[in-house]
C-alpha positions in Angstrom: 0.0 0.0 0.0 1.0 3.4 -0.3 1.6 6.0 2.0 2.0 9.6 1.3 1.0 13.1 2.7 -0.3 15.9 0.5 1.2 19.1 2.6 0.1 22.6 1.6 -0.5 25.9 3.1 -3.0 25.3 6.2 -4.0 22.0 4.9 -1.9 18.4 5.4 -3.7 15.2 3.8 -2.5 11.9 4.5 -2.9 9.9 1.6 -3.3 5.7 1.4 -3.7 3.7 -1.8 -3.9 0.0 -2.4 -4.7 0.6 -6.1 -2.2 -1.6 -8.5 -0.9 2.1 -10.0 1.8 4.8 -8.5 -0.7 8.2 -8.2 1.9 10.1 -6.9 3.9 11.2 -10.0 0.2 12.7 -11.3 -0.5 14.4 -8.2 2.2 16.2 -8.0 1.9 17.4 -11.3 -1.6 18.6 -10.9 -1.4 19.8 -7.7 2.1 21.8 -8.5 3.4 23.9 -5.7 -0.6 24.0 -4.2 0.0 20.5 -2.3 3.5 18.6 -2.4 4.2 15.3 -1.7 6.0 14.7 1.6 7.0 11.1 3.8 4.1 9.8 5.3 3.2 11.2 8.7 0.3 10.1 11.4 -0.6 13.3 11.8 -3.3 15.0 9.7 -6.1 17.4 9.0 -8.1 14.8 7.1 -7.0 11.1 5.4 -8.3 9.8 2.2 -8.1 6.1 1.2 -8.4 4.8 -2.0 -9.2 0.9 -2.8 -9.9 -1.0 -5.7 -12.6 -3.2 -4.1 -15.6 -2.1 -1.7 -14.4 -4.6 1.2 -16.6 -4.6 4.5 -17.3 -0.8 4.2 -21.1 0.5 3.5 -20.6 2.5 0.7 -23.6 4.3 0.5 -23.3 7.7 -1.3 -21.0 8.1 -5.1 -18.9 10.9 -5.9 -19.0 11.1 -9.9 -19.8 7.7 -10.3 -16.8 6.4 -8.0 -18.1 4.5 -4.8 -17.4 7.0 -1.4 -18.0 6.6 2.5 -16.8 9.7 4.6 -16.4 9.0 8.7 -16.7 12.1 10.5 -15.3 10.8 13.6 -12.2 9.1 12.2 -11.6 11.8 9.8 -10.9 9.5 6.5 -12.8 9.3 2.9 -12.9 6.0 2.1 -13.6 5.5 -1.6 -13.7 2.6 -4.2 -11.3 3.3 -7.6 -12.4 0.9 -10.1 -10.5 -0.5 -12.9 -7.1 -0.1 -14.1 -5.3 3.2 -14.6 -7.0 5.9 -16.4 -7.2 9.3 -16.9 -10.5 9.8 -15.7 -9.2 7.6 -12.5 -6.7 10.2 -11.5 -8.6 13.1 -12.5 -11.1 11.8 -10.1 -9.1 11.7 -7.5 -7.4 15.0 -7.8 -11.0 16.8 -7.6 -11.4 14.6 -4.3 -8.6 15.5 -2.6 -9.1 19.1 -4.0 -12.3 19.4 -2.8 -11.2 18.0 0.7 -8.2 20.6 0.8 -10.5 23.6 0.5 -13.0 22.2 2.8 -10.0 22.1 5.4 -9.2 25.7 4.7 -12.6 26.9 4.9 -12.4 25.0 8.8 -9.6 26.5 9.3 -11.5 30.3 8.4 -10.5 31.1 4.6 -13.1 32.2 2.2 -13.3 31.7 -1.6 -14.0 34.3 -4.0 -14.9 33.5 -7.3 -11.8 35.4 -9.4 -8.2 35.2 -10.8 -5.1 36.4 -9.5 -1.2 37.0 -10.3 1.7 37.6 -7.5 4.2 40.7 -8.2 7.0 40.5 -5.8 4.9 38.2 -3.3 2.0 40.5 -3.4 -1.3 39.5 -4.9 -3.6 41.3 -7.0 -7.1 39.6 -7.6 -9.8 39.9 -10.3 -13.2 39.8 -9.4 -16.6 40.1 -11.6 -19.6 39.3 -13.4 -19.1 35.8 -16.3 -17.5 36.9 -18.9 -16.3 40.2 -17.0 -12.7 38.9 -18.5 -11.2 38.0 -15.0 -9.2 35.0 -16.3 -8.7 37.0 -19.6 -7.4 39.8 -17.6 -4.9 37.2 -16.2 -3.8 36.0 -18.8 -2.4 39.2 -20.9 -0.6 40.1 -17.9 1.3 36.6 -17.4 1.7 36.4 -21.1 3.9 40.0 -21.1 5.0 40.9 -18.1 7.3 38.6 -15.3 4.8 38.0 -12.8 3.5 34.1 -11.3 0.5 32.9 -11.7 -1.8 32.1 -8.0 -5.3 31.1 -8.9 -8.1 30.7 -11.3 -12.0 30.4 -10.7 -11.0 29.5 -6.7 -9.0 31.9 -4.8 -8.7 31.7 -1.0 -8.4 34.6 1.3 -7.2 33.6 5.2 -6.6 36.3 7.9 -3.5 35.3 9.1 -2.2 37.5 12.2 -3.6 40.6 10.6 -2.5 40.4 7.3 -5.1 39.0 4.7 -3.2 36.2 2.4 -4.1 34.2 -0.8 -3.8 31.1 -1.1 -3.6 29.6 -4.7 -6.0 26.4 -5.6 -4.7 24.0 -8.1 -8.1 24.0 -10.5 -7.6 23.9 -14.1 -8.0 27.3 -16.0 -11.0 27.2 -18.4 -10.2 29.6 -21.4 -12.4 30.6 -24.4 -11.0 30.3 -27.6 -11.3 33.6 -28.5 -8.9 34.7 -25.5 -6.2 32.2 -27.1 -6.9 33.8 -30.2 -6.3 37.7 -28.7 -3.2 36.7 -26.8 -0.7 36.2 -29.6 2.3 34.6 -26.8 -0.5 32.2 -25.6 -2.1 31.2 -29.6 1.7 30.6 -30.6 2.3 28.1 -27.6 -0.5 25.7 -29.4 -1.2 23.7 -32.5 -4.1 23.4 -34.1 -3.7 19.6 -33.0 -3.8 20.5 -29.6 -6.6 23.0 -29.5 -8.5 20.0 -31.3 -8.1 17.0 -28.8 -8.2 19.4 -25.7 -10.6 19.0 -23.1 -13.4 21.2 -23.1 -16.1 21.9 -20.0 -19.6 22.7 -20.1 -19.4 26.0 -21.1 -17.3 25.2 -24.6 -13.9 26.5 -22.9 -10.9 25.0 -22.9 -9.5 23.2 -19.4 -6.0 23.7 -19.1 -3.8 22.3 -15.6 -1.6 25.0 -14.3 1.0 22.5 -15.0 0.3 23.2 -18.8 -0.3 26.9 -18.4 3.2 27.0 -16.6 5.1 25.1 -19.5 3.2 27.4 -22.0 4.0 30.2 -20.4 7.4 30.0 -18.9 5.8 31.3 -15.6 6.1 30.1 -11.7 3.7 29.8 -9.4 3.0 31.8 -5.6 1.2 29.4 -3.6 0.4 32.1 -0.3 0.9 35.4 -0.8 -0.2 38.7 0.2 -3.0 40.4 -1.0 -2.1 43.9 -2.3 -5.2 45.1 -4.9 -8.7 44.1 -5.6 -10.2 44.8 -8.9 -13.7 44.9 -9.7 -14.3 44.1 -13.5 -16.6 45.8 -15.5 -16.8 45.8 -19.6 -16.8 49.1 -20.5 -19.4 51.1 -22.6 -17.2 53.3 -24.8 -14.0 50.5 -25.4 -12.0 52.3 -23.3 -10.0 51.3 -19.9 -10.9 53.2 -16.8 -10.2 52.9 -13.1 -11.4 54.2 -9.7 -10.5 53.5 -6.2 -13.3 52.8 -4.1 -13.7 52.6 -0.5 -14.0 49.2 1.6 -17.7 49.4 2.4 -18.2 50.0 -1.4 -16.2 47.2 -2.5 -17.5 44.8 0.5 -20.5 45.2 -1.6 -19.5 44.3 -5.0 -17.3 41.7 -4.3 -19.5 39.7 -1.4 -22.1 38.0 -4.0 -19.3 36.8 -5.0 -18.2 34.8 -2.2 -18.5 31.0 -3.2 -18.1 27.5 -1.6 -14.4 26.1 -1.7 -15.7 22.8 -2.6 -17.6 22.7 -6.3 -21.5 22.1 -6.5 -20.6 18.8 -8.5 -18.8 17.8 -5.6 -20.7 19.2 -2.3 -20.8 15.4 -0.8 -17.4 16.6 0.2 -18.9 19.4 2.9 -19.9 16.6 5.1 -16.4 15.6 5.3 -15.6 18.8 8.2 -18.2 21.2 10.3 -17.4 25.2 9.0 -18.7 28.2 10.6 -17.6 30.7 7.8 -16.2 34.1 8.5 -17.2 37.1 6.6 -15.3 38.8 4.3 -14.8 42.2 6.1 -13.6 39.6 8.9 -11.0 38.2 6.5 -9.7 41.7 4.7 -7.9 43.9 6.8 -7.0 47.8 5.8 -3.7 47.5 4.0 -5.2 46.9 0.4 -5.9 49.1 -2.2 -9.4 48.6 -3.9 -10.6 49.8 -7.7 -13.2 49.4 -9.6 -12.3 48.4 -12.8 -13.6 49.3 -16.8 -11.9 47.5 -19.7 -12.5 46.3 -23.0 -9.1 44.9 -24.8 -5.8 44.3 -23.2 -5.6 46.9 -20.3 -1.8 45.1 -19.0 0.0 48.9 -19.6 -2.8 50.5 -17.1 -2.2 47.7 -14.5 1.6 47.9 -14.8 1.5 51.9 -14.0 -0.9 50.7 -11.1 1.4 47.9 -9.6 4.5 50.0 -9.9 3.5 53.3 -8.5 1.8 51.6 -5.2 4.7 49.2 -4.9 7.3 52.1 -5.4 4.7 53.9 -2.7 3.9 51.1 -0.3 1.4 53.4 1.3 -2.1 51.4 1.2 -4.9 54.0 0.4 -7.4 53.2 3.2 
């Protein structure tokens, strides 16, 4: 059998497998720099075992199609992993352990916003809005030109941690639309048209790209904690032009708060009965030292952001 823990920021999962496959090579290349493979340890947040056959356990619940029992008391997910290796297999178990990981965090008091966000010099900047607002768009112009490393996509975590608010990066793949690979000429150039054909595509006709992949495309690294140092509200804007504002906290307390979303996907809620949360609210979570902007573009705005990042960084006095 093996043994293994999964050790990230705030979140330590002790992994046992008696499947007839290694998983550990694919985890740690999905999970990156989010969770990393350490020597097995006894002590944990939460354990996950894996088995090929259902044994004496009464597995009475399913988690995409794959057999699952979760024990409270003894803090372990038991589930059944059919069949020999397979893609679907290992993808499977990634999104379980994912969803466990931000189920611990959310225990533990973070909160997830539903944006994307980049580290400058170990400070965060986030991207927040409406669907198709151009959050992970957004993202992706500035990775593609300037040297920054890539944190999160769809799931970002925000945990108050002795005053200062940080973000933790989640390991979920990055859904892009065609017609952002198409706009970002570095990005289009990284893939053939064989690639863009057999890719995987989700529900809404995007395409699902690992942060493993996004790295390699790139040439990029990846902040797993940092600091957060701006918020940005996205808006399209009306004329085709880029504008900002900075707004106050109660102002964007108010924008950003619908956006607050479960760590763990809807796909995969089984999960939340896994660990007890009593959630935190986001003015609990954010403290004073950020600066905060509401946010009009339409095109690549990456100049604007760059004069932003390197005047308050040059400054390092927070505007509230």
């Amino acid at each position: 059998m093996q043994k293994f823990n999964l050790c990230g920021e705030n979140a330590n999962i002790a992994v046992y497998s008696n499947l007839d496959y290694d998983i550990i090579d694919d985890l740690e290349n999905m999970f990156q720099k989010n969770l990393t493979v350490t020597d097995f340890e006894k002590e944990a947040d939460y354990s996950v075992c894996l088995f090929k056959e259902k044994y004496d356990l009464n597995f009475s619940e399913s988690l995409n199609g794959y057999d699952i029992f979760i024990s409270k008391i003894e803090k372990k997910i038991y589930s059944v992993v059919s069949g020999e290796y397979s893609e679907d297999n290992i993808l499977y178990i990634k999104r379980l352990i994912e969803s466990l990981r931000n189920r611990i965090l959310e225990s533990k008091g973070a909160i997830f916003l539903h944006g994307a966000s980049i580290s400058i010099d170990g400070k965060t900047a986030i991207f927040i809005g409406d669907n198709n607002a151009g959050k992970t768009t957004t993202m992706l112009n500035y990775l593609a030109k300037e040297k920054v490393k890539y944190v999160s996509n769809d799931r970002v975590a925000l945990i108050n941690q002795n005053g200062v608010t940080k973000v933790i990066g989640s390991p979920t793949n990055i859904g892009i639309r065609l017609q952002s690979i198409e706009e970002n000429q570095r990005l289009r150039s990284k893939f053939s048209a064989e690639e863009i054909k057999n890719a995987r595509f989700d529900s809404r006709t995007r395409m699902s790209l690992s942060v493993q992949k996004l790295k390699e495309k790139l040439n990029i690294e990846e902040e797993p904690i940092s600091d957060l140092q701006w918020l940005f509200y996205l808006q399209h804007s009306q004329n085709g032009e880029c504008c900002m504002k900075s707004v106050g906290k109660e102002e964007m307390l108010s924008k950003i708060s619908p956006h607050i979303v479960d760590g763990v996907f809807k796909k995969n809620a089984i999960i939340n009965k896994s660990l007890d949360v009593s959630r935190n609210s986001l003015e609990d979570v954010l403290n004073n030292n950020v600066y905060m902007y509401e946010f009009k573009q339409d095109g690549d705005c990456t100049p604007m952001l760059k004069n932003i990042f390197l005047k308050q960084r040059e400054e390092e006095v927070p505007i509230l």
